[in-house]
Biopython code that builds the backbone (N, CA, C, O; Angstrom):
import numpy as np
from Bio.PDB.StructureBuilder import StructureBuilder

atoms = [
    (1, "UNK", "N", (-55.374, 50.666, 22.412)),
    (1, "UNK", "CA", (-56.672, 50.452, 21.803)),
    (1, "UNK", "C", (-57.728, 50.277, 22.882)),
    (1, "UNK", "O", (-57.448, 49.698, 23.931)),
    (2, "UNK", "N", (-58.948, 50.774, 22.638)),
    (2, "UNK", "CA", (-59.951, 50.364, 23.568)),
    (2, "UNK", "C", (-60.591, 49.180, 23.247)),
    (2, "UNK", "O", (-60.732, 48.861, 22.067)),
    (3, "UNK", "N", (-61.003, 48.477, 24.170)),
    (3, "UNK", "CA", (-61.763, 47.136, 24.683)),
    (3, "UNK", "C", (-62.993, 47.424, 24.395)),
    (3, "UNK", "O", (-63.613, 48.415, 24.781)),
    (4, "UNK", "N", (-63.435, 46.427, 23.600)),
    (4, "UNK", "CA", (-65.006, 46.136, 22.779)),
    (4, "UNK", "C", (-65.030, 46.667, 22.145)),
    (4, "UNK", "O", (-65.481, 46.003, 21.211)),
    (5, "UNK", "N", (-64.795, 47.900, 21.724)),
    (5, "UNK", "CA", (-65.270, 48.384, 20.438)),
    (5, "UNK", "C", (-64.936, 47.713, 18.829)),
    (5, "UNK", "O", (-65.501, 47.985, 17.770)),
    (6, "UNK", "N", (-63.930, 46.852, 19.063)),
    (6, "UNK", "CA", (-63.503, 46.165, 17.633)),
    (6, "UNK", "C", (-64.494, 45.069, 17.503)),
    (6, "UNK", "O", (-65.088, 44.427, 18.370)),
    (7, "UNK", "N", (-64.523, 45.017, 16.335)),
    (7, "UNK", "CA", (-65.491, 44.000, 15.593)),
    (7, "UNK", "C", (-64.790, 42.185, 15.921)),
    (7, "UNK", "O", (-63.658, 42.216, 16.403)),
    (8, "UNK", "N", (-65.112, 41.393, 15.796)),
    (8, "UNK", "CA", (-64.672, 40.288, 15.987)),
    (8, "UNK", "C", (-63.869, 39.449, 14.397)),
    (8, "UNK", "O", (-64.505, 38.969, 13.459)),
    (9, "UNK", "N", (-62.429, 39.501, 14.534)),
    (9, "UNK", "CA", (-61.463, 38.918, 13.375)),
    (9, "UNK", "C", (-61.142, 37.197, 13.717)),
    (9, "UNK", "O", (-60.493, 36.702, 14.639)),
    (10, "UNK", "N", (-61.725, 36.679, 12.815)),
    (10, "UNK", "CA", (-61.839, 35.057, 12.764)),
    (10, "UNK", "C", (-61.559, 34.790, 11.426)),
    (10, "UNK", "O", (-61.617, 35.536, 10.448)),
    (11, "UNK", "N", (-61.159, 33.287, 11.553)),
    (11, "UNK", "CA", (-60.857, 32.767, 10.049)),
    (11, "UNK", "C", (-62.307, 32.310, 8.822)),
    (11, "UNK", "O", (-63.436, 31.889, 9.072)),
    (12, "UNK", "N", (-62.015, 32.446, 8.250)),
    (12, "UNK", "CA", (-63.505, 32.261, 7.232)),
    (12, "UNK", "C", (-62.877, 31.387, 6.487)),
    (12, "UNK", "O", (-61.830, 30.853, 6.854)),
    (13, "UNK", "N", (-63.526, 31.118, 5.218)),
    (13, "UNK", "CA", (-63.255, 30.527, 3.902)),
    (13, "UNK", "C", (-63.644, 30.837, 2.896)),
    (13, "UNK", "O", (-64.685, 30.206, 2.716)),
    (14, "UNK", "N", (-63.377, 31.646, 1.828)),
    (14, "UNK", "CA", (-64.088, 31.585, 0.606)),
    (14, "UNK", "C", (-64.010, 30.975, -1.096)),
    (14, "UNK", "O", (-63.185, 30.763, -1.984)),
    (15, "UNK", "N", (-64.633, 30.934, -0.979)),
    (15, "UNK", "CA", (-64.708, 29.738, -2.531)),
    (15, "UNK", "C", (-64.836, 30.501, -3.713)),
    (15, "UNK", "O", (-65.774, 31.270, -3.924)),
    (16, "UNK", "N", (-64.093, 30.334, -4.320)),
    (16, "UNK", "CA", (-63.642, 31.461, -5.606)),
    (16, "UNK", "C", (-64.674, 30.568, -6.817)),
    (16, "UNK", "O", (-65.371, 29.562, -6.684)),
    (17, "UNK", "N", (-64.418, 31.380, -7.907)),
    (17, "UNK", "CA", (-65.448, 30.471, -9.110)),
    (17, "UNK", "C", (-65.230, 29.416, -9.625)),
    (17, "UNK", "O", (-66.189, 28.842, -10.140)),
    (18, "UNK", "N", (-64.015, 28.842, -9.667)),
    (18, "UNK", "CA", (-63.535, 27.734, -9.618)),
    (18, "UNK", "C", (-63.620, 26.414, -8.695)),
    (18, "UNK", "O", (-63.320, 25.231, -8.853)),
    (19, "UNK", "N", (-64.052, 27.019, -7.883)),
    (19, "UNK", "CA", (-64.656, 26.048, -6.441)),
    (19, "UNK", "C", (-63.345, 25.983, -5.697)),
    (19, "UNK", "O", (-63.615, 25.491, -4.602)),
    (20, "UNK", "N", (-62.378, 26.178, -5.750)),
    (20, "UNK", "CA", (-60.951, 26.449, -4.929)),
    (20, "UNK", "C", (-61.639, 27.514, -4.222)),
    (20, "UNK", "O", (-62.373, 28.470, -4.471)),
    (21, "UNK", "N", (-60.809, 26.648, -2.727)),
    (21, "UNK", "CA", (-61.196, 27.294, -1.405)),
    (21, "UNK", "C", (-60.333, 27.705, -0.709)),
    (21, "UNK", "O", (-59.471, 26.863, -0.457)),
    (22, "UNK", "N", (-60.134, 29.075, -0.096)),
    (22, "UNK", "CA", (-58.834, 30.159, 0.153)),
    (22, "UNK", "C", (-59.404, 30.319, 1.555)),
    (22, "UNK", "O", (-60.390, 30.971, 1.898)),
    (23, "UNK", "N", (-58.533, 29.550, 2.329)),
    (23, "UNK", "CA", (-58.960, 30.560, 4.197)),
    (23, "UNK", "C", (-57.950, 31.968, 4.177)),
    (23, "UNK", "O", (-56.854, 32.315, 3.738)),
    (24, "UNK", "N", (-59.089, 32.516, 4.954)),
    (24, "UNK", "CA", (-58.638, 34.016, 5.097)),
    (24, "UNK", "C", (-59.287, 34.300, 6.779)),
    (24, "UNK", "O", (-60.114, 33.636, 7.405)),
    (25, "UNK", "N", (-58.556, 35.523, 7.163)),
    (25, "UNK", "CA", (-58.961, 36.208, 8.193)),
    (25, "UNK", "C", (-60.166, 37.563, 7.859)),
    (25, "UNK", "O", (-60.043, 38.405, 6.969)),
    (26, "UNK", "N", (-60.909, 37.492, 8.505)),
    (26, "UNK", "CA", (-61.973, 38.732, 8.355)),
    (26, "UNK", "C", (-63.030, 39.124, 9.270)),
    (26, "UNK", "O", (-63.379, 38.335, 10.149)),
    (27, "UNK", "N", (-63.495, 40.098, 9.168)),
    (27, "UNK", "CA", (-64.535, 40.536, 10.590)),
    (27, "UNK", "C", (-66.066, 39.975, 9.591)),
    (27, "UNK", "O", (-67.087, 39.720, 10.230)),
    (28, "UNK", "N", (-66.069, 39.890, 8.677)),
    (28, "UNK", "CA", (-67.518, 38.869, 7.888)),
    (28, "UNK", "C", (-67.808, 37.928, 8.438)),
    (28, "UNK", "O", (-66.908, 37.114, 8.645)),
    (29, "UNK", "N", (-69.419, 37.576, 8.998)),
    (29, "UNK", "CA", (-69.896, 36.442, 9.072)),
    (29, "UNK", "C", (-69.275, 35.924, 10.562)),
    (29, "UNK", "O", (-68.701, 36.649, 11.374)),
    (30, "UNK", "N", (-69.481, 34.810, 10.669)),
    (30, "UNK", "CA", (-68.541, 33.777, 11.745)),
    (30, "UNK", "C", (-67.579, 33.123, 11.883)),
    (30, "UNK", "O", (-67.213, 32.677, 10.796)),
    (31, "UNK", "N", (-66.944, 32.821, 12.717)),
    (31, "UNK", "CA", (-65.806, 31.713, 12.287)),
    (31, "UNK", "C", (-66.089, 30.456, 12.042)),
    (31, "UNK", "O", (-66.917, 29.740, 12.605)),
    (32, "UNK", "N", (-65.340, 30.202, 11.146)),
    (32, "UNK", "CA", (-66.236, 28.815, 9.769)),
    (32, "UNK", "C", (-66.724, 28.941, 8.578)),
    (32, "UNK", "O", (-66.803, 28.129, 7.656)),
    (33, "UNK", "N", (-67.135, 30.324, 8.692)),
    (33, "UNK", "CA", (-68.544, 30.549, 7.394)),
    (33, "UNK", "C", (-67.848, 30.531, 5.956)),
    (33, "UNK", "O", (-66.702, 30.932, 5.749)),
    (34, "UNK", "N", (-68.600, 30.074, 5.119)),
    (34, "UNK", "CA", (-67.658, 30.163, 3.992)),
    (34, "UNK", "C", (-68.541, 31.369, 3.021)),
    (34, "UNK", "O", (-69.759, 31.544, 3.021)),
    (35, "UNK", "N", (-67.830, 31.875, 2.473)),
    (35, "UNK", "CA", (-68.262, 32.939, 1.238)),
    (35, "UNK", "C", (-67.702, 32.768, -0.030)),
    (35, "UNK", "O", (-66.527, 32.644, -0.377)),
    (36, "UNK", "N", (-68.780, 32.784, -0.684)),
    (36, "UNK", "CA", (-68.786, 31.887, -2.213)),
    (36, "UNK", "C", (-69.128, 33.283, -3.181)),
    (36, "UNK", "O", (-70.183, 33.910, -3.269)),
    (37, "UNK", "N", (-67.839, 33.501, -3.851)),
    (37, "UNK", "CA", (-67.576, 34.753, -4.539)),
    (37, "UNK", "C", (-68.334, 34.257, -6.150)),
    (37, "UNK", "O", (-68.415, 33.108, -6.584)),
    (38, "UNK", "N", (-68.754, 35.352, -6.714)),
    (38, "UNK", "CA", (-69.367, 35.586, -7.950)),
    (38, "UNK", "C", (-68.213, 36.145, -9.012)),
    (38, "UNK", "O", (-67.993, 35.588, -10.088)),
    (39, "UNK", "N", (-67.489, 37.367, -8.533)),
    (39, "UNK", "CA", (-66.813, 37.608, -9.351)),
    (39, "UNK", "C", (-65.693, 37.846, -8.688)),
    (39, "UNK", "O", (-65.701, 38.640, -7.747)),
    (40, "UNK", "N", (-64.133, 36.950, -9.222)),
    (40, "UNK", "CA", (-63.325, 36.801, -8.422)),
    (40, "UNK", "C", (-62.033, 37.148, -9.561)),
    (40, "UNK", "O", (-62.196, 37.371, -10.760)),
    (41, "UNK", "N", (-60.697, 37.124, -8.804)),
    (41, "UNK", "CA", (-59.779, 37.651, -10.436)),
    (41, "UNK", "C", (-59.327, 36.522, -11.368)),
    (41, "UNK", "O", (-58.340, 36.453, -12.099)),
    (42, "UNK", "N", (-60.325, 35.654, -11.139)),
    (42, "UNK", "CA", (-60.165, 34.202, -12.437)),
    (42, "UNK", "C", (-61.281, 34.740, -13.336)),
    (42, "UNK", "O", (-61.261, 34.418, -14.524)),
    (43, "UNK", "N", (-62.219, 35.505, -12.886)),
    (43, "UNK", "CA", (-63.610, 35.602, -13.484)),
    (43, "UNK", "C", (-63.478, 37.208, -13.783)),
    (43, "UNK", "O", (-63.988, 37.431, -14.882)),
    (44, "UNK", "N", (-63.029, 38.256, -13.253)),
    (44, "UNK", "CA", (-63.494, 39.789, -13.992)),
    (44, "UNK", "C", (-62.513, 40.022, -15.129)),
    (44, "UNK", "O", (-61.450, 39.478, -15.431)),
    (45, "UNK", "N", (-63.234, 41.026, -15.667)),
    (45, "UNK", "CA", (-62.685, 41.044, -17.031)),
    (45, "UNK", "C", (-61.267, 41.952, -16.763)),
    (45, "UNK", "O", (-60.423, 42.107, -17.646)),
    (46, "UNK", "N", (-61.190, 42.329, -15.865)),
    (46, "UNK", "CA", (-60.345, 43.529, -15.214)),
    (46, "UNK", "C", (-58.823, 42.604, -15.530)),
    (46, "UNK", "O", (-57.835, 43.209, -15.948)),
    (47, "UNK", "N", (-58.796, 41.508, -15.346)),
    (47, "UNK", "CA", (-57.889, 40.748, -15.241)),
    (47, "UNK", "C", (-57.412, 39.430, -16.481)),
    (47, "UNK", "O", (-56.396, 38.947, -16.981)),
    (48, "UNK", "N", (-58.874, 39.288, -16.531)),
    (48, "UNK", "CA", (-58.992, 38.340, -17.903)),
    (48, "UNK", "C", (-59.098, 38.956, -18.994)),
    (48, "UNK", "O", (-58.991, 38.140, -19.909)),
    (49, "UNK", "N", (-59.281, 40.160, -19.432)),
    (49, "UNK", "CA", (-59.353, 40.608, -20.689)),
    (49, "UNK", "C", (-60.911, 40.414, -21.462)),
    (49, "UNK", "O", (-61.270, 41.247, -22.294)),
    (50, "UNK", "N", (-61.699, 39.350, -21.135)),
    (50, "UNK", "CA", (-62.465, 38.898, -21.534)),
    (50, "UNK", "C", (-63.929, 39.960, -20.715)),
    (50, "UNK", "O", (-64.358, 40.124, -19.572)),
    (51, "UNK", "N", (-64.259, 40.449, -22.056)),
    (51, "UNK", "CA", (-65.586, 40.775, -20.982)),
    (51, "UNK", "C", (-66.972, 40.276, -21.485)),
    (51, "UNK", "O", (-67.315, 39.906, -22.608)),
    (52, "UNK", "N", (-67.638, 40.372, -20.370)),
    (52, "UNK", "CA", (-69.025, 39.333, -20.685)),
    (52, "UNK", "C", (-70.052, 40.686, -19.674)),
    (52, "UNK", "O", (-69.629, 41.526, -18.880)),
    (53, "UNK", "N", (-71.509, 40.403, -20.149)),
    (53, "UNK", "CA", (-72.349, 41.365, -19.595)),
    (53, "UNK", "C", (-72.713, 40.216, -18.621)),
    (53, "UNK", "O", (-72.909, 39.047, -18.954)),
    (54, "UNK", "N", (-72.779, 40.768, -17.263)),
    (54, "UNK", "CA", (-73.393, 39.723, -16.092)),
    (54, "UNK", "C", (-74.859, 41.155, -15.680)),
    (54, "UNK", "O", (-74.860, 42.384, -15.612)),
    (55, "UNK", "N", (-75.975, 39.974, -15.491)),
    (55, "UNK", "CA", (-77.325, 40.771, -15.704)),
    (55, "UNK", "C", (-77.485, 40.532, -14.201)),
    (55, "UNK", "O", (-77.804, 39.374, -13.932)),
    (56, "UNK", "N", (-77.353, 41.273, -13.266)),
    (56, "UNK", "CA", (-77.503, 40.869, -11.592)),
    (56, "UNK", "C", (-79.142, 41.613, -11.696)),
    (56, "UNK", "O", (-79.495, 42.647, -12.264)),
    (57, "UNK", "N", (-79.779, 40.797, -11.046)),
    (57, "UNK", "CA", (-80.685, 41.488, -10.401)),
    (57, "UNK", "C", (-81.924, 41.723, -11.695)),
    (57, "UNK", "O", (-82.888, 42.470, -11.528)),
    (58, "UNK", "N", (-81.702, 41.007, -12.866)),
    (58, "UNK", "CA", (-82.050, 41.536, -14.273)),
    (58, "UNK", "C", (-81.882, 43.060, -14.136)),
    (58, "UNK", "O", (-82.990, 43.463, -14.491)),
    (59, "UNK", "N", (-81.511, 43.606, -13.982)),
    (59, "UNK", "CA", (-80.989, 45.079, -14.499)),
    (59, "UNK", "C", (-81.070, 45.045, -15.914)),
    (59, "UNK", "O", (-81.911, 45.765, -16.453)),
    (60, "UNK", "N", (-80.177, 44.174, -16.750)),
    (60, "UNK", "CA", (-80.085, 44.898, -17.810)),
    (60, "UNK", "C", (-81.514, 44.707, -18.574)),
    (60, "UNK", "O", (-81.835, 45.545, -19.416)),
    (61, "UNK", "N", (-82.093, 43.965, -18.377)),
    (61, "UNK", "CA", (-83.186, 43.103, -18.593)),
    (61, "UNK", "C", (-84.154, 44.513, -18.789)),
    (61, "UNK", "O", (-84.809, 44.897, -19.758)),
    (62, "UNK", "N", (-84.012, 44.913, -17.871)),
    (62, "UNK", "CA", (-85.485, 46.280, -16.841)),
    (62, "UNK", "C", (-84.708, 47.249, -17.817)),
    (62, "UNK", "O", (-85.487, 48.186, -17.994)),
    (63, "UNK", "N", (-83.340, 47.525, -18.670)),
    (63, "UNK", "CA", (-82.570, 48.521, -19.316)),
    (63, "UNK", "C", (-83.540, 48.682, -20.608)),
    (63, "UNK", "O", (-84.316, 49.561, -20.985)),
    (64, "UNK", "N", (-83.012, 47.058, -21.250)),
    (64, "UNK", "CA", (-83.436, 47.502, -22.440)),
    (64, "UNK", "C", (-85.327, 47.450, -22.620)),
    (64, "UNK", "O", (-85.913, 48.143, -23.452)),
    (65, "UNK", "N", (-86.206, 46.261, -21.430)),
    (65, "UNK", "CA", (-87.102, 46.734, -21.986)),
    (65, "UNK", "C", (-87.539, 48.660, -22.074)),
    (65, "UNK", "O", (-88.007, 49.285, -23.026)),
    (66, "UNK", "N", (-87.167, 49.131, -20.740)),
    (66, "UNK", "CA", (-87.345, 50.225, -21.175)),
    (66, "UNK", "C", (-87.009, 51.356, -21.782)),
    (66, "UNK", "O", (-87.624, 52.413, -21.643)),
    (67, "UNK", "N", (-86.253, 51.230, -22.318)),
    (67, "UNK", "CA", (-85.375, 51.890, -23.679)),
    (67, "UNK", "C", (-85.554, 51.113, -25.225)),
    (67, "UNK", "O", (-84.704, 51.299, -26.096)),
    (68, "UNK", "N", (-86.605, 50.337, -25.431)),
    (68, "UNK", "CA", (-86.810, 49.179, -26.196)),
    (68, "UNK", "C", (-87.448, 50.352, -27.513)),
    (68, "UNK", "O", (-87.221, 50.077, -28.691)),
    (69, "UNK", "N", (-88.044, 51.317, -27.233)),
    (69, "UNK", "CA", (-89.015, 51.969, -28.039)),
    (69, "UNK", "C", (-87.736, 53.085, -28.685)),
    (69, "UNK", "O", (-88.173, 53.986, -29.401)),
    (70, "UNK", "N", (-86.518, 53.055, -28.501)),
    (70, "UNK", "CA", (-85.777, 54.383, -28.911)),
    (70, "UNK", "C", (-85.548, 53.683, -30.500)),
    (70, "UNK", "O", (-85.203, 54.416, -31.427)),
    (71, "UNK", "N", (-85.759, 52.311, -30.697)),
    (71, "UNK", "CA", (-85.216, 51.886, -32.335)),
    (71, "UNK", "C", (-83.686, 51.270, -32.163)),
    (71, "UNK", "O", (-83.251, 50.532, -33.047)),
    (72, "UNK", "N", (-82.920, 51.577, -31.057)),
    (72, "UNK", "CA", (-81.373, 51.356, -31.263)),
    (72, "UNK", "C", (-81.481, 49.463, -30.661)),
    (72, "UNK", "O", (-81.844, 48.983, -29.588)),
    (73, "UNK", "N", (-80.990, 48.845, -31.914)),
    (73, "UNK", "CA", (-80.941, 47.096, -31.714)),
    (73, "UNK", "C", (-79.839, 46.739, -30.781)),
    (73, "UNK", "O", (-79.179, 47.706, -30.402)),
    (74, "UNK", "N", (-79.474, 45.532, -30.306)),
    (74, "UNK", "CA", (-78.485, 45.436, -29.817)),
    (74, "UNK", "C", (-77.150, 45.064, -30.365)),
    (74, "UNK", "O", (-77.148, 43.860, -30.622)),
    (75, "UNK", "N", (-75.973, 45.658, -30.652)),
    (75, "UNK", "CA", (-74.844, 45.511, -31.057)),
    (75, "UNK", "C", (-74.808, 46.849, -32.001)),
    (75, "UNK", "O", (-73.738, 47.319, -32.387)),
    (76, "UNK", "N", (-76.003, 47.384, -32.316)),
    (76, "UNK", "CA", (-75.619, 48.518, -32.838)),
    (76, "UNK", "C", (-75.151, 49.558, -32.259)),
    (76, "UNK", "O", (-75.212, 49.617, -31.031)),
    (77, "UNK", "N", (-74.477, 50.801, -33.140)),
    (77, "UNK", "CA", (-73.859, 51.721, -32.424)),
    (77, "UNK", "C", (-74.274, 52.639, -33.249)),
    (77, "UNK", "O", (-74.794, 52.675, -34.364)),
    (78, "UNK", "N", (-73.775, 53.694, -32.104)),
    (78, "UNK", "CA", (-74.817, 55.187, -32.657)),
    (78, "UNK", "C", (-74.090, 55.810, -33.575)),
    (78, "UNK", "O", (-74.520, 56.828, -34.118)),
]
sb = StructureBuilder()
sb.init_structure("model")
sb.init_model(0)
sb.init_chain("A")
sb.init_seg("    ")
for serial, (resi, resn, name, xyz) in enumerate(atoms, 1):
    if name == "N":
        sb.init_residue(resn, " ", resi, " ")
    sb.init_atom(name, np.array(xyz, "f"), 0.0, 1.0, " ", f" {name:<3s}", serial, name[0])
structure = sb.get_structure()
């Protein structure tokens, strides 16, 4: 392998949605830093079965006002 070109691998921490805290190795951030996950496999539906609309960024927000004028309510289907 060549010298310097790799990124720097240190231990981190990240905090799942539950507030349980998992050290891991990774080239993210610094060594110490902790990263505090949003959607983790206690929380996606991928895993839980359960799905829920998460509005990041209001996206869906900016969706329906502008699609608000087509008449279609919400929960209806076409």
């Amino acid at each position: 392998m060549k010298k310097g070109i790799h990124p720097d691998y240190h231990e981190i921490t990240y905090v799942m949605t539950d507030g349980k805290e998992v050290k891991t190795r990774s080239t993210w951030g610094k060594a110490g830093d902790k990263m505090t996950l949003e959607i983790d496999p206690k929380s996606h539906p991928v895993w839980t079965g359960v799905y829920r609309m998460v509005d990041t960024g209001g996206q869906l927000s900016k969706f329906k006002n502008k699609f608000a004028g087509f008449g279609i309510k919400s929960g209806e289907e076409a």
